[in-house]
C-alpha positions as CSV (number, residue, x, y, z in Angstrom):
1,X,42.4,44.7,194.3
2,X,40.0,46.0,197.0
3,X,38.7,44.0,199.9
4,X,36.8,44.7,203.0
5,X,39.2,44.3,206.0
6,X,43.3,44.2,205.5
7,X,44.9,42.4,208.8
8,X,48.5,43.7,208.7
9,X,50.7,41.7,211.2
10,X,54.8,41.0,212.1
11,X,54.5,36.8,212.2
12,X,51.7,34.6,211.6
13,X,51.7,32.6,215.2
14,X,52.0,34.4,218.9
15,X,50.3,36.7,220.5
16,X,49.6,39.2,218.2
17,X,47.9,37.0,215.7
18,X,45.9,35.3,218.7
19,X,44.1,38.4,219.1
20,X,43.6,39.3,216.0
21,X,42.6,36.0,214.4
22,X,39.1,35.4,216.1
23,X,37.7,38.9,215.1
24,X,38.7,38.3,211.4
25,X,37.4,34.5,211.5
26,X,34.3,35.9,213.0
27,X,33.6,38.7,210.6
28,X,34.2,36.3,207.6
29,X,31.8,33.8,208.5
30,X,28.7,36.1,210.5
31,X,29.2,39.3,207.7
32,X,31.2,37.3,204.7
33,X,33.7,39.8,204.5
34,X,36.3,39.8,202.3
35,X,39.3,39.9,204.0
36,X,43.4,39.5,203.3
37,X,45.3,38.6,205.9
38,X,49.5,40.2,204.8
39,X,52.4,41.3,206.4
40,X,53.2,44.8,208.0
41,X,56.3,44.7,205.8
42,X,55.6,47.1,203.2
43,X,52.5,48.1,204.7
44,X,51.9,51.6,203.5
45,X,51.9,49.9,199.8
46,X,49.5,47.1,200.8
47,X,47.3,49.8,201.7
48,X,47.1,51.3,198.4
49,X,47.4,48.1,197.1
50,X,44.3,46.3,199.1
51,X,42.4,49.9,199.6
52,X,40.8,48.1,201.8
53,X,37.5,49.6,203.9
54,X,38.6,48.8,207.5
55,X,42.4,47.9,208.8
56,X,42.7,45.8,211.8
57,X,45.8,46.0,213.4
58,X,47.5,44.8,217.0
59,X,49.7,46.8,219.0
60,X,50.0,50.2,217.3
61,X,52.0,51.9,220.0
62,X,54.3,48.8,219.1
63,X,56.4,50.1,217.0
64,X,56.6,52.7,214.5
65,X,56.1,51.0,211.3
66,X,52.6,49.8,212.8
67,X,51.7,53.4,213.9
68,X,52.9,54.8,210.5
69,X,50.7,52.9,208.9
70,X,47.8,53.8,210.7
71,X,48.1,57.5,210.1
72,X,48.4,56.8,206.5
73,X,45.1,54.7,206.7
74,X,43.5,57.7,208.9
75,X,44.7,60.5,205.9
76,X,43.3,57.6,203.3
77,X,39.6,57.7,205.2
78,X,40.2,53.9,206.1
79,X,39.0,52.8,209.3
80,X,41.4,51.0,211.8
81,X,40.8,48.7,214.6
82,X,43.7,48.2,216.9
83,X,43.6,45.2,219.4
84,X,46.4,45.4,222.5
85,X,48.3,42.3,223.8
């Protein structure tokens, strides 16, 4: 199952997802990009799962499941975005 942008976040309401939210509503209506929105649980398997093209992602320094995964989407040639709040 491949899609254009996986968002991989902790909750779905708070800071976290107030930052992300906007970009991925934005880039689904302006570029109608496919994207799946999914929990960090699990994440390293959601990125082979999704293979997605870009990963957006908040607070990497966070904690280290977030930072895992985003040397595993580096080493897969997947693009991140990480937003700070």
């Amino acid at each position: 199952m491949n899609c254009d942008i996986l968002s991989l976040e902790w909750v779905s309401e708070g800071r976290d997802i107030h930052i992300v939210e906007p970009v991925l509503c934005y880039l689904e209506s302006k570029y109608n990009f496919s994207v799946v929105r999914d929990s960090i649980w699990y994440g390293e398997f959601k990125l082979m799962k999704y293979r997605p093209k870009m990963l957006i992602i908040s607070n990497t320094i966070g904690a280290s499941n977030n930072f895992n995964i985003v040397k595993l989407a580096d080493k897969l040639g997947i693009i991140t975005v990480e937003l700070v709040s």
